[in-house]
N, C-alpha and C positions, 0 to 999 in steps of 0.2 A: 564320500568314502565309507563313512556309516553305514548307510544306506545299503549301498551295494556288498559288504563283509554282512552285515544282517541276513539281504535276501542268500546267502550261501555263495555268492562270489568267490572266486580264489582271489588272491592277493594280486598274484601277475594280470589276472583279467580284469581286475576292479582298477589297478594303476594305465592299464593300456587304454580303457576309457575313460582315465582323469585326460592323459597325455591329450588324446583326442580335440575332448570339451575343452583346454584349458586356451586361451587366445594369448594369455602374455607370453612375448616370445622366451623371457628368460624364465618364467617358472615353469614354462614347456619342457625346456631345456633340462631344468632340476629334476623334474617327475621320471625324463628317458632317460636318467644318471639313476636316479631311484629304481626305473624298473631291470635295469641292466646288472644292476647289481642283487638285485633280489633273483631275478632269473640265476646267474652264476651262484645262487645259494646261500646267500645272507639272509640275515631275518631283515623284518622293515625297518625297525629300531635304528639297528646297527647302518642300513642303507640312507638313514635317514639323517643319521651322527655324522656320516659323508659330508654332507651337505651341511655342513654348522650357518653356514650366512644366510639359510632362509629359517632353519629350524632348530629352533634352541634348543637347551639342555633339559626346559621343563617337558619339553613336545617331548622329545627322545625317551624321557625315561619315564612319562604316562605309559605312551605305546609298549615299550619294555616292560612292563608289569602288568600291563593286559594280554600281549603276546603270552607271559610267563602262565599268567590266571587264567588263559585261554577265555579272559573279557574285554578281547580287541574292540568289536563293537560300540560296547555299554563303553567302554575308555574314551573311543573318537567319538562317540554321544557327547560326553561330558568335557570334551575339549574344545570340540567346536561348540557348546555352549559357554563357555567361559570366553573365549574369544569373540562371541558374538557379543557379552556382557561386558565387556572390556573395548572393543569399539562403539558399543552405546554410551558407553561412559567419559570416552573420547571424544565423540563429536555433543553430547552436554557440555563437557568443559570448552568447546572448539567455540559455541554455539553463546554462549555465555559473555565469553572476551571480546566478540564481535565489536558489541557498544563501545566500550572500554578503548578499545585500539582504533575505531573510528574519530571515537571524541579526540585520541591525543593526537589521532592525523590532522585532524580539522584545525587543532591549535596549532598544532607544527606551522602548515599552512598559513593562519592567519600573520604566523611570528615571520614569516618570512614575506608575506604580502607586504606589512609593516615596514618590516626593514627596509625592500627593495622598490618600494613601489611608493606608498603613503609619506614616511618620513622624509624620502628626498623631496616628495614633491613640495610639503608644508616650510621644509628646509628653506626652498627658493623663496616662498612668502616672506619668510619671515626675517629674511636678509635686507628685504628692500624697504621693512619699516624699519631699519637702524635703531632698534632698540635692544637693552642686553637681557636675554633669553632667562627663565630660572632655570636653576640646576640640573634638572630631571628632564628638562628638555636639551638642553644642551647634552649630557649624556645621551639620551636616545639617538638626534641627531651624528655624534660620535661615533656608536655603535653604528649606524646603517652606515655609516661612511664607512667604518671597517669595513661590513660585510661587502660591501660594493669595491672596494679594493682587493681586499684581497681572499674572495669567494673561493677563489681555487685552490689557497692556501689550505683553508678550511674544510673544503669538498675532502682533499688530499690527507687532511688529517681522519680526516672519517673513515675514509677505506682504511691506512695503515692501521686505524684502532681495531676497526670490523677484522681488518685479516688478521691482525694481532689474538682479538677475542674469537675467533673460531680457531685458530689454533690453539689456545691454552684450553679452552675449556675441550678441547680433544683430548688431552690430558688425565690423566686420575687425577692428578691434584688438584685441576682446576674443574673438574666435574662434582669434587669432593667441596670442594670454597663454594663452587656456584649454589650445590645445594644447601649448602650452611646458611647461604646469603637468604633464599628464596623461604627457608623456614624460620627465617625472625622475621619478613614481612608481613607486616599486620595484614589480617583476613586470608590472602593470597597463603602466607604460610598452614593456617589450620586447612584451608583445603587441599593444602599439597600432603599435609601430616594425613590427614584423614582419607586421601586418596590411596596413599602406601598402604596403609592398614590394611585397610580397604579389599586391594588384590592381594597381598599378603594371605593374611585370611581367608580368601577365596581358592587359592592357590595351594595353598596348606591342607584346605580342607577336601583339595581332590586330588590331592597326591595321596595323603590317607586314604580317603574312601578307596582310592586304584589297589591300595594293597601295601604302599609301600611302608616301610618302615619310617619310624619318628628320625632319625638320625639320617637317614639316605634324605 
C-alpha cells in the first residue's frame, strides 16, 4: 500500500489492487468494505475505524496523522515496519518455547505410559511373590489404579477446567489475574516485563515521529 500511495496512486486505485492481490477470503472482504467507503467519500482513516476487528485504534490514528500531514506514505512505511518487527519478534518468542513444551509433552507422555501401561503391568508381578510392597510402591500402584478407573472422570475434569479457563480469562479480570500471574514468574516474567516495554516504546516512538501529540 506504500508502495503504490509513493508511486502517485490514488487511494481508490491502490485499494482495488490490494482487493485484487489479496487471497484471504475475509480480509478481501474488509478491503471492498474499505474501498466502498472511501469511494462514497470518507478519508481511509475513518473507512478503516469501520472495520475495528482487523484494525486497531493504533493503525487508524497513524494513517489519520499522515492523511492530516499529507505523510500517508512515509506513516504506512513506518507501520508496516513495526509490524513486520513485531511479528519477528513473535515468532523468536514462538521459536524459543518450542524446547520447553516438547520436553513437558514428553513427560506428560511418559507420566501417563507409567500409570497405564508399566505400573499395571509390574503390579501383576508383584502380586504373585506375596510379599508386602514399600510405601511409594504401594502409592504408585494406587495411583495407576485410579487413573485406569476412573480415566474419564479425569479426562471430564480437564475439559470443564479448560472450558472454565478460556472463559475467565476472556474476561478483564481474568486477563488482569493472568497477567499478574505471568510477571512473578521467574525468567518467563522479565521477558514478558521486557517484552511490553519493548513495543511500548516502539509504539510511542511512532506515534510521535507521525505528528501526533504526547497526550492523543
Amino acid at each position: 500500500m506504500a508502495t503504490m500511495v509513493g508511486a502517485g496512486l490514488p487511494i481508490t486505485r491502490a485499494l482495488e489492487i490490494m482487493v485484487q492481490q489479496t487471497e484471504n477470503p475475509k480480509f478481501k472482504n474488509v478491503l471492498k468494505s474499505v474501498l466502498k467507503s472511501v469511494e462514497a467519500g470518507k478519508t481511509l482513516s475513518n473507512s478503516f475505524r469501520e472495520q475495528d476487528e482487523v484494525f486497531d485504534s493504533i493503525t487508524v490514528n497513524l494513517i489519520e496523522a499522515g492523511e492530516e500531514s499529507g505523510n500517508l506514505e512515509v506513516i504506512l512505511e513506518r507501520l508496516a515496519k513495526e509490524l513486520e518487527e513485531s511479528q519477528a519478534l513473535s515468532t523468536k518468542i514462538k521459536s524459543a518455547m518450542i524446547y520447553p513444551i516438547i520436553i513437558l509433552l514428553v513427560i506428560i507422555a511418559v507420566i501417563l505410559m507409567m500409570m497405564f501401561v508399566l505400573v499395571p503391568s509390574m503390579a501383576e508381578i508383584y502380586k504373585d511373590f506375596g510379599a508386602e510392597l514399600p510405601l511409594i510402591t504401594r502409592v504408585l500402584i494406587g495411583m495407576s489404579d485410579f487413573f485406569l478407573t476412573y480415566w474419564w472422570g479425569m479426562l471430564l475434569v480437564v475439559i470443564i477446567l479448560g472450558v472454565g479457563a478460556k472463559y475467565y480469562l476472556g474476561t478483564e479480570t481474568g486477563k488482569n489475574n493472568w497477567d499478574k500471574i505471568i510477571l512473578k514468574i521467574p525468567v518467563v516474567g522479565n521477558i514478558a516485563e521486557k517484552m511490553q516495554l519493548s513495543q511500548f516504546t516502539r509504539i510511542l516512538a511512532l506515534l510521535l515521529s507521525s505528528g501526533l501529540s504526547i497526550i492523543k
